[in-house]
PALO-206435 format. One record per residue (C-alpha): residue number from 0; x, y, z. Coordinates in steps of 0.1 Angstrom, whole numbers, plus 2048, in hexadecimal, padded with zeros to 3 digits. Last residue first. Layout:
# residues N
{site NUM,{X,Y,Z}}
...
//
This chain:
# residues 480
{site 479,{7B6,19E,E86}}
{site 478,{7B3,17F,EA0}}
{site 477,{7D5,174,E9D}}
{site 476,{7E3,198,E9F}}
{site 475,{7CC,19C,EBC}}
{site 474,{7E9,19F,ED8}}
{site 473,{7F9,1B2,EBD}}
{site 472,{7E5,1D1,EC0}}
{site 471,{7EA,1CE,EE4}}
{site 470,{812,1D2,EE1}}
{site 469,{80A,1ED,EC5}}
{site 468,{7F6,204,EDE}}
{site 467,{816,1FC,EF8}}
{site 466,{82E,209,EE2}}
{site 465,{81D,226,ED9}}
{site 464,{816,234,EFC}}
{site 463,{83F,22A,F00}}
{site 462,{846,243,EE7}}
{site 461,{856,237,EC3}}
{site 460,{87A,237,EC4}}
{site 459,{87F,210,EC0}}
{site 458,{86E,211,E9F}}
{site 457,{87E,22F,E94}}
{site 456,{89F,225,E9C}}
{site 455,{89C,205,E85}}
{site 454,{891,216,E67}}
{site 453,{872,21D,E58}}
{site 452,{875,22B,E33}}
{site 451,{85F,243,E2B}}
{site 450,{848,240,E0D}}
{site 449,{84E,252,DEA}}
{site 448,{869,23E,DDA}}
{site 447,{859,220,DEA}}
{site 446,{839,226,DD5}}
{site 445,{849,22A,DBB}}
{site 444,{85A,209,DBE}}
{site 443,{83B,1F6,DC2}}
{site 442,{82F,1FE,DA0}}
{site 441,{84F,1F8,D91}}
{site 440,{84E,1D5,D9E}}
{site 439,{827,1D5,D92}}
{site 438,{836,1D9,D6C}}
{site 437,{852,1C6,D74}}
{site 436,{83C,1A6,D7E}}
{site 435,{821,1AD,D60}}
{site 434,{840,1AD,D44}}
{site 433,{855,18D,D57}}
{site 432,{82F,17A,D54}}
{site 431,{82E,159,D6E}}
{site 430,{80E,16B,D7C}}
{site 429,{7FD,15C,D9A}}
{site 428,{7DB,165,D9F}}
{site 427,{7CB,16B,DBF}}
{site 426,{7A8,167,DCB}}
{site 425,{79F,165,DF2}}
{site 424,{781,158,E0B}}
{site 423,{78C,162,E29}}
{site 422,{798,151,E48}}
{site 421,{7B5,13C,E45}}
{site 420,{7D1,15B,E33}}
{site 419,{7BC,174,E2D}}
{site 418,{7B4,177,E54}}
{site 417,{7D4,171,E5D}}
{site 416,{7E3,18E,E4A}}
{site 415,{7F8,198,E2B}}
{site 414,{7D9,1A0,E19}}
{site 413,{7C1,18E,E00}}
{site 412,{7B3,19B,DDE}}
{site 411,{7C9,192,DC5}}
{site 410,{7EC,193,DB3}}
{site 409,{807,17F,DB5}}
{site 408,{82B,186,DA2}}
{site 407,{841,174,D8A}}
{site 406,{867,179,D80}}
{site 405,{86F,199,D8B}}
{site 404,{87E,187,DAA}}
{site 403,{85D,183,DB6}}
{site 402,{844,19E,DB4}}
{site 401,{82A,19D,DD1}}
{site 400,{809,1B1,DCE}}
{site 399,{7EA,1BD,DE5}}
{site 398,{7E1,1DB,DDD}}
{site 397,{7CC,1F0,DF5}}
{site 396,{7E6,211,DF7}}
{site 395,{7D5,229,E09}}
{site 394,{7E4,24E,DFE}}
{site 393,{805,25F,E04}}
{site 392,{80E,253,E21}}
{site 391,{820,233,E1B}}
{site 390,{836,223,E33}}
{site 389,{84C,20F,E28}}
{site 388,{863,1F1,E36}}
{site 387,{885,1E4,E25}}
{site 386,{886,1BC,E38}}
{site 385,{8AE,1BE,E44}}
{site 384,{8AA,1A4,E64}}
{site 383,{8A7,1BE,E7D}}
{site 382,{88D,1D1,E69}}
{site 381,{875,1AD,E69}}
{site 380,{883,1AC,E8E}}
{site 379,{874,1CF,E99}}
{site 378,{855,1D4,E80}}
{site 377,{83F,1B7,E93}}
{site 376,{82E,1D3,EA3}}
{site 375,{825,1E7,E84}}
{site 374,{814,1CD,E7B}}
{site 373,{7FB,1CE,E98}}
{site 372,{7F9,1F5,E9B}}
{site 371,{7EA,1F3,E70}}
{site 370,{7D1,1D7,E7D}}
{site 369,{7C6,1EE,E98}}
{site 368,{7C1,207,E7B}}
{site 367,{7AA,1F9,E6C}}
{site 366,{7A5,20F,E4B}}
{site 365,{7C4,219,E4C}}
{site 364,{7D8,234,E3E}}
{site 363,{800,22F,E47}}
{site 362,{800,219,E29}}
{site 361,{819,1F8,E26}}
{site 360,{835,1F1,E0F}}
{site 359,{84C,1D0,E18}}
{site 358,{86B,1CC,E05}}
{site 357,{884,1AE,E05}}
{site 356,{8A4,1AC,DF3}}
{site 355,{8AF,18A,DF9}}
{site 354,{8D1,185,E0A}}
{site 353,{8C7,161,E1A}}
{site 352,{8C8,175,E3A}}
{site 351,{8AC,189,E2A}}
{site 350,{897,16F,E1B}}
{site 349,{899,159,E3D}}
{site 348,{88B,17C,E50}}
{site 347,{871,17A,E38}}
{site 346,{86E,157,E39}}
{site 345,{868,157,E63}}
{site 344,{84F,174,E62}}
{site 343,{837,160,E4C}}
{site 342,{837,143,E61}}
{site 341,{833,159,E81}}
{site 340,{815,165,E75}}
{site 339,{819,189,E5F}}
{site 338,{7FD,1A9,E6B}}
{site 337,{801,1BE,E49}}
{site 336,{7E5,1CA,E3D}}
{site 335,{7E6,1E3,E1B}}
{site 334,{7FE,1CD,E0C}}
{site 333,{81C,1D2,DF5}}
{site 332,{834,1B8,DF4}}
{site 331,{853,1BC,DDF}}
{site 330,{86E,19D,DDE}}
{site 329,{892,19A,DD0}}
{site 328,{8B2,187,DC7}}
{site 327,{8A9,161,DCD}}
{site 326,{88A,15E,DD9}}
{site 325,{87E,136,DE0}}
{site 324,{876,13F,E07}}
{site 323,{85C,161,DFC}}
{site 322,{84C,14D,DE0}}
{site 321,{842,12D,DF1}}
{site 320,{83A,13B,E13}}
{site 319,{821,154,DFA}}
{site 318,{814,134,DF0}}
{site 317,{80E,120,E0E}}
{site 316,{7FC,13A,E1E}}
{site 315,{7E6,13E,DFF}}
{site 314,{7E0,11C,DFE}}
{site 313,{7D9,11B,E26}}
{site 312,{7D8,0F8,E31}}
{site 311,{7BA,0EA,E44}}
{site 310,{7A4,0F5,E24}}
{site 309,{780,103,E25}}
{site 308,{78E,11F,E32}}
{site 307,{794,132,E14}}
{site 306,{7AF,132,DF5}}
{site 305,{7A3,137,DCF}}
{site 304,{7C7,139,DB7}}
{site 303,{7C7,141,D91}}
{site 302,{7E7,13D,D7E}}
{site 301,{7EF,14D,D63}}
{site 300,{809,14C,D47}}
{site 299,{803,16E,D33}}
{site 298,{813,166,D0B}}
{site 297,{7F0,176,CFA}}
{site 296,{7C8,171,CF6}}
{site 295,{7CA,149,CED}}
{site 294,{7A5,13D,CEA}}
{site 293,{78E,130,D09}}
{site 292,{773,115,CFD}}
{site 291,{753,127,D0C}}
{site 290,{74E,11D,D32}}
{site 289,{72E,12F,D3C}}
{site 288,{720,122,D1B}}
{site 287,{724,100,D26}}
{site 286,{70D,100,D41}}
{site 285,{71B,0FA,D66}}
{site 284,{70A,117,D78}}
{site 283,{6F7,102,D91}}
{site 282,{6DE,118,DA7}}
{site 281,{6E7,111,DCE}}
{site 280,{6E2,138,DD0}}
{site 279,{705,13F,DEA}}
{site 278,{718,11D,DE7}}
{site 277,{70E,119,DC5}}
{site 276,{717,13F,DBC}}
{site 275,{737,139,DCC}}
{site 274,{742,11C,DB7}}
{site 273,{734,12C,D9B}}
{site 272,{74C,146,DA2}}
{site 271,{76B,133,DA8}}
{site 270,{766,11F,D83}}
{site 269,{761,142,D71}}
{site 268,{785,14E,D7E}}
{site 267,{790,12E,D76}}
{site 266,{781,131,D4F}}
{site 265,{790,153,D4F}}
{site 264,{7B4,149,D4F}}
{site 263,{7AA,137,D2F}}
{site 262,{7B0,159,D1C}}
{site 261,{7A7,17B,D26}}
{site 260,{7B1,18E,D48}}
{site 259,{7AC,1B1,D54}}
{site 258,{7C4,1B8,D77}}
{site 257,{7BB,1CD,D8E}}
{site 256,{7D2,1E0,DA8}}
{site 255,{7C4,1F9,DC3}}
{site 254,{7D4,219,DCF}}
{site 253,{7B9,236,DDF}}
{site 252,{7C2,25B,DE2}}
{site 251,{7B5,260,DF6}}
{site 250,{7AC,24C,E1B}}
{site 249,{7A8,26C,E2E}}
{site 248,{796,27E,E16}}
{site 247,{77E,260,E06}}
{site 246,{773,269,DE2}}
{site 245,{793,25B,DD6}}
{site 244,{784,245,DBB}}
{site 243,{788,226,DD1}}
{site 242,{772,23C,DEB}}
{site 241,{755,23B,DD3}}
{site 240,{752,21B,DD2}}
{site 239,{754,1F7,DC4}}
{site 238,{770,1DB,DD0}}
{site 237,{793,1DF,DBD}}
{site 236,{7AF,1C6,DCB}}
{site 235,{7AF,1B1,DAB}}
{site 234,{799,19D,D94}}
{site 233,{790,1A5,D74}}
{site 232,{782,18A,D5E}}
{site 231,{77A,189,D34}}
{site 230,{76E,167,D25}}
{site 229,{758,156,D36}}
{site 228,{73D,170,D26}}
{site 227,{749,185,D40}}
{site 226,{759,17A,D5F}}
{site 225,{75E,198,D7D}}
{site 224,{772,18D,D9E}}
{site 223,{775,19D,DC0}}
{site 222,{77C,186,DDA}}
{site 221,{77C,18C,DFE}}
{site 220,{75E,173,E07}}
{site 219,{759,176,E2B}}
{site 218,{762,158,E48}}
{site 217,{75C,16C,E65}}
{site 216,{734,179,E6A}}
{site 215,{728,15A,E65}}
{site 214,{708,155,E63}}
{site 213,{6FF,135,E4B}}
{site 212,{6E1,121,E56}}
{site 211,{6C9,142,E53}}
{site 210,{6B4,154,E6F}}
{site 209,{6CD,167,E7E}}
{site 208,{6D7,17C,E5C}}
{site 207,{6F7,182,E56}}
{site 206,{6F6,16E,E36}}
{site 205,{717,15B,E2A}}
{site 204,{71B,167,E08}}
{site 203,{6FE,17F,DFC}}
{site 202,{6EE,179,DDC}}
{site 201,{6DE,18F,DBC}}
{site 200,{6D1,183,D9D}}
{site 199,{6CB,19F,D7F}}
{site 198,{6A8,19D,D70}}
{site 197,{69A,1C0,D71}}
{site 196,{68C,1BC,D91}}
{site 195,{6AA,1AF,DA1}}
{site 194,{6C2,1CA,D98}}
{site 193,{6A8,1E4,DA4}}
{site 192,{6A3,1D6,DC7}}
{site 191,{6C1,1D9,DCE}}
{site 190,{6C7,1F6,DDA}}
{site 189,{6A8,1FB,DEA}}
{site 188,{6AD,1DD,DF9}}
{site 187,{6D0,1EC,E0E}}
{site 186,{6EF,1E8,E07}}
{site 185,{701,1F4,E27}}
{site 184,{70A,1D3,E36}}
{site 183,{71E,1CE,E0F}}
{site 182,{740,1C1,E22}}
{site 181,{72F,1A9,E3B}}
{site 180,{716,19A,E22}}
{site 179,{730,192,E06}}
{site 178,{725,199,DE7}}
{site 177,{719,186,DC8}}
{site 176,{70A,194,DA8}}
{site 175,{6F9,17F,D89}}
{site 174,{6F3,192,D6A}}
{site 173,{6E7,17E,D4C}}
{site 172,{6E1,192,D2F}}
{site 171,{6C3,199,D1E}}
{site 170,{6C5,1BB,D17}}
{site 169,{6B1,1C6,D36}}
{site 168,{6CA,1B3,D4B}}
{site 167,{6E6,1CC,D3C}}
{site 166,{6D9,1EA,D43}}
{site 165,{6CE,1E1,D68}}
{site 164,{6F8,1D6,D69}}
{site 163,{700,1F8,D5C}}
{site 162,{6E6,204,D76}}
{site 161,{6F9,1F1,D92}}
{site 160,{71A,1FC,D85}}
{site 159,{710,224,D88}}
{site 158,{6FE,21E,DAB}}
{site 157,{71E,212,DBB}}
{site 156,{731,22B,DA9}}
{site 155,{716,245,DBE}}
{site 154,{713,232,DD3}}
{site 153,{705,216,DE6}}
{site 152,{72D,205,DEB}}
{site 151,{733,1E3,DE2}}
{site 150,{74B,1D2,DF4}}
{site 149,{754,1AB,DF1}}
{site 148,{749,1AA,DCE}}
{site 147,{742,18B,DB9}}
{site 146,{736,192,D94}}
{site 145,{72F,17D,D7B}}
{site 144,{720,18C,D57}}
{site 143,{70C,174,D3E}}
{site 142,{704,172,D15}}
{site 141,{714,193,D04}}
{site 140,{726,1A7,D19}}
{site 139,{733,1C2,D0B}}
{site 138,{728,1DE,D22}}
{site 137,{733,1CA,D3F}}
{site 136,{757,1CA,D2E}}
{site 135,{75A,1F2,D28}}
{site 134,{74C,1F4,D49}}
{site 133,{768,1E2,D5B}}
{site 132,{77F,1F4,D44}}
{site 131,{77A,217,D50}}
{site 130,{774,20C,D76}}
{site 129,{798,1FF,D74}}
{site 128,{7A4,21C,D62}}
{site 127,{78E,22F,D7E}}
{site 126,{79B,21F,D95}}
{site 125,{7C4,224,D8D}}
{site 124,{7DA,207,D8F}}
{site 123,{7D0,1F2,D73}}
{site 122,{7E4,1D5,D63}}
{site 121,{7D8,1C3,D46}}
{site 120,{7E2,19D,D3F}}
{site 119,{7DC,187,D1F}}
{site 118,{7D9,164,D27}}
{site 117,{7EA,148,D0F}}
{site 116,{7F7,132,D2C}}
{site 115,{7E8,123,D48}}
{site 114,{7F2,119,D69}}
{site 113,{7DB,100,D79}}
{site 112,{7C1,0FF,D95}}
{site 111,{7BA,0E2,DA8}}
{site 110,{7C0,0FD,DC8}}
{site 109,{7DD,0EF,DDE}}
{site 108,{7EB,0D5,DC4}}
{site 107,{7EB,0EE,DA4}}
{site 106,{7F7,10A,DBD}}
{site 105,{814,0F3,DC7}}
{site 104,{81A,0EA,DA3}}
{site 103,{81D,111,D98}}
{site 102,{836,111,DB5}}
{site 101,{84D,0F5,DA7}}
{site 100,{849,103,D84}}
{site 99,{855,122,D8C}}
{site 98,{877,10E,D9A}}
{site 97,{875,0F7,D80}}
{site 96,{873,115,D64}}
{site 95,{854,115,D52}}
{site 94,{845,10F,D33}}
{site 93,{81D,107,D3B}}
{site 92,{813,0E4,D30}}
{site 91,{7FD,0E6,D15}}
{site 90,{7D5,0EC,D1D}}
{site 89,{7DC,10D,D17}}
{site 88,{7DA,108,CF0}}
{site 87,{7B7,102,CF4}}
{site 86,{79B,0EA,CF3}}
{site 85,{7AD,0D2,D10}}
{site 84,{7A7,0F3,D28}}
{site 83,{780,0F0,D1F}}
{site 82,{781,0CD,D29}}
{site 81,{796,0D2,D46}}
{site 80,{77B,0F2,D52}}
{site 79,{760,0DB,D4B}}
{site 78,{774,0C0,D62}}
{site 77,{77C,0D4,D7F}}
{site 76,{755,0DF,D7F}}
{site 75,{742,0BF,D7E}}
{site 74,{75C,0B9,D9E}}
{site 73,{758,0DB,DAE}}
{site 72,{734,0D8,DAA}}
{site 71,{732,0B8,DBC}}
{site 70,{747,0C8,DD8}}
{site 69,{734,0E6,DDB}}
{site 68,{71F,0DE,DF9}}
{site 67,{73D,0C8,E0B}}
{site 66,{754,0E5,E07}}
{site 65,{737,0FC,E15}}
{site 64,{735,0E5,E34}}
{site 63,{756,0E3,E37}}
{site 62,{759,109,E38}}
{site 61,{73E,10C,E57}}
{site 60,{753,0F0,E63}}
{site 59,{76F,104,E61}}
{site 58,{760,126,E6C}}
{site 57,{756,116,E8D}}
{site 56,{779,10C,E90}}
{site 55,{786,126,E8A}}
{site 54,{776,13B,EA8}}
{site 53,{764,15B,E9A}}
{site 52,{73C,15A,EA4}}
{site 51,{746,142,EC2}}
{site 50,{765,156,ECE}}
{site 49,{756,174,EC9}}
{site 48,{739,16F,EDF}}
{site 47,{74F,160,EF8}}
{site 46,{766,183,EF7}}
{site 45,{740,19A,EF8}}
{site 44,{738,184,F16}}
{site 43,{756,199,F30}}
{site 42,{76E,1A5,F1C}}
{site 41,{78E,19E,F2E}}
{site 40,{78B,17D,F35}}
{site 39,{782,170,F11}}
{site 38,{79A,187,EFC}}
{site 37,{7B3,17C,F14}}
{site 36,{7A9,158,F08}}
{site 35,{7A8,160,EE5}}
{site 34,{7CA,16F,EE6}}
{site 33,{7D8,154,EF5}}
{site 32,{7C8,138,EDE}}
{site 31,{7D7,153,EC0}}
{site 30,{7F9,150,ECD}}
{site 29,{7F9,129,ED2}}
{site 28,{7F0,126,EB1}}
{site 27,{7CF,112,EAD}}
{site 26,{7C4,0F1,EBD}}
{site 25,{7A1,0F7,EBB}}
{site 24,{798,0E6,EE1}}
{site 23,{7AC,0FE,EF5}}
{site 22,{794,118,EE1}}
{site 21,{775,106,EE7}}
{site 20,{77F,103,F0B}}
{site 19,{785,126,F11}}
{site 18,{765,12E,EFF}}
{site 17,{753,115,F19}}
{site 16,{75E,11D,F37}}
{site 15,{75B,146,F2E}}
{site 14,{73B,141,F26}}
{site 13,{737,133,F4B}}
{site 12,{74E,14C,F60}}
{site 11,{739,166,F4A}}
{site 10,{719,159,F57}}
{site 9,{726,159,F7A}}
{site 8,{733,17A,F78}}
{site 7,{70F,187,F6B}}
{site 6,{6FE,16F,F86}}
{site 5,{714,184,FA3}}
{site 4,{711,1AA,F90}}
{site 3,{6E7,19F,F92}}
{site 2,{6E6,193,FB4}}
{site 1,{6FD,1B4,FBE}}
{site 0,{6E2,1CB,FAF}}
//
């Protein structure tokens, strides 16, 4: 028994070598080396395991290798979406102020993706409004229907879009359905089996299988985008489920925000799937009549916005730096995770002493709650500084929106977290639309109106047993 405790230690002094050494050797945030590291001593072989399944920088060459995969796509892409664009009155140059102009250039640089006007822009707040109109569109769909899920729940709304989708492969149109491996573990072939024999194609992002190239268990595709014809997209914070219809007690009543698009919009929307689908099925979906000639739906100017790893430089990160530091009277964010880096942190306190109104809503229901202790550790110097925090109880809040100024707002899929932030794979669109902004504005007030307020004697009230469960929560903020 000792022999085998003394070669246990030694192979753990050994993976240990080597993960520490990988991390030395990644040259990431000081904060997040440390917390790998005590991640790595204190749990003996599951820590190294970790570190080599979920180190960055075996997710960035992972995500180099799928930039390099997709390149030639992206190319043949870019310039069927241009030629499209150059087809339409939202090839002009957006009108927009220099300051809104400035950030719509950034986004432009950071993603090849313009601002584009003539888009018509629905709101929806409430699933089964969301669920309503998503069906409404399959149901129309004439020639193909995209869809790219990071959840997608086997039942019973599960089942009900899968047999619409069944419905509509057995009238001829082309149904092709991506979702991310991690977030559908529980779809099983059964399942799925259906949608592929009558005709709809089906692919998982990143396998988790051993036996295939791309295991990753890290680097997930958060998106959740719907193109039909090429002409009508949703995308948004909605996955599929029963428990985004309330169904689940503890987590109900359940807040998501879509968003319906039309107009040449769309034709980005399209672009970022078939760059997914490539990745995923290697199959080419570069054929005219996935990019019809876009036509002017209404006076929305959007701006569509991928982010991922692939990149050294976080778009998203960039972004939302952008927005928060160029705020002159006002910012909302409502997120469901909230675990800031120190970037982050460091404009919000900025905004404040700057005098900028800035409001941070947040659940109290969680579905990961260790990410919920994290944030709620870095509430003490955000509070300090004047940032308005709330606590929602009245439901799980999963929206993921920022109103600026009541000027423009972002909308999308990823959270306020590190994970969305150089990890994930993320969709948000940027919305220079006064109508859209006030409309989500309002939104997030209501919400305040019915949260509690944390204030700074509440934070430094809590018990000590409290305190010290959100000091080791944030020893793995950088890993959360």
């Amino acid at each position: 028994m000792v022999q085998y405790l003394i070669w246990a230690l030694v192979a753990h002094g050994v993976l240990a070598l080597l993960a520490v050494t990988a991390v030395l050797r990644g040259r990431k945030e000081p904060m997040s080396m440390l917390a790998w590291i005590f991640a790595i001593v204190t749990l003996p072989f599951v820590g190294s395991i970790l570190c080599w399944l979920m180190e960055s920088t075996h997710i960035r060459r992972k995500a180099g290798r799928r930039r390099h995969r997709v390149a030639h796509l992206m190319s043949i892409l870019n310039r069927r979406t241009a030629d499209r664009m150059q087809e339409t009155d939202g090839s002009r140059a957006v009108d927009l102020p220099e300051d809104l102009k400035a950030i719509e250039q950034m986004g432009q640089r950071l993603a090849q993706m313009p601002a584009t006007s003539g888009n018509a822009v629905h709101i929806y707040q409430e699933a089964n409004a969301t669920y309503a109109a998503l069906g409404g569109a399959i149901r129309a769909a004439e020639r193909h229907i995209h869809l790219e899920y990071y959840i997608w729940q086997p039942d019973e709304t599960g089942r009900r879009f899968r047999d619409l989708l069944i419905e509509q492969a057995r009238r001829g149109v082309e149904c092709r359905l991506l979702l991310d491996a991690v977030g559908c573990w529980r779809l099983t072939r059964r399942f799925v089996r259906p949608l592929t024999e009558a005709g709809c194609k089906v692919a998982f992002f990143m396998s988790l299988y051993p036996w295939r190239r791309r295991i990753s268990i890290h680097m997930r595709n958060h998106r959740k985008i719907v193109v039909i014809d090429g002409r009508v997209a949703f995308v948004g914070s909605q996955n599929v489920g029963d428990e985004y219809l309330g169904r689940r007690k503890k987590l109900s009543p359940w807040y998501d925000t879509h968003m319906r698009v039309t107009g040449p919009a769309t034709l980005f929307l399209q672009q970022t799937f078939a760059e997914d689908w490539f990745f995923a099925t290697h199959e080419s979906l570069i054929d005219d009549d996935y990019f019809p000639t876009p036509h002017r739906a209404g006076d929305s100017i959007v701006q569509i916005l991928p982010s991922g790893p692939e990149r050294d430089i976080s778009p998203l990160g960039q972004i939302i730096f952008a927005a928060v530091s160029t705020a002159r009277s006002n910012i909302r964010i409502e997120t469901p995770y909230f675990v800031p880096d120190a970037a982050l942190r460091m404009v919000l306190i900025h905004a404040c002493y700057r005098g900028v109104r800035v409001q941070l809503v947040l659940p109290t229901r969680s579905t990961h709650p260790l990410v919920l202790w994290a944030g709620r550790s870095f509430y003490p110097k955000l509070l300090d500084a004047g940032v308005e925090i709330y606590e929602y109880d009245a439901g799980m809040l999963h929206s993921k929106i920022i109103t600026v100024d009541d000027r423009w707002c972002m909308l999308g899929t990823a959270n306020m977290d590190v994970r969305s932030f150089r990890l994930n794979f993320e969709i948000t669109a940027l919305l220079y639309d006064r109508r859209v902004t006030r409309e989500l504005a309002e939104s997030i007030e209501r919400h305040c109106e019915s949260a509690r307020r944390i204030e700074p004697r509440d934070v430094w009230q809590r018990s000590l047993p409290l305190q010290l469960f959100e000091g080791v929560a944030r020893l793995f903020a950088p890993l959360l």
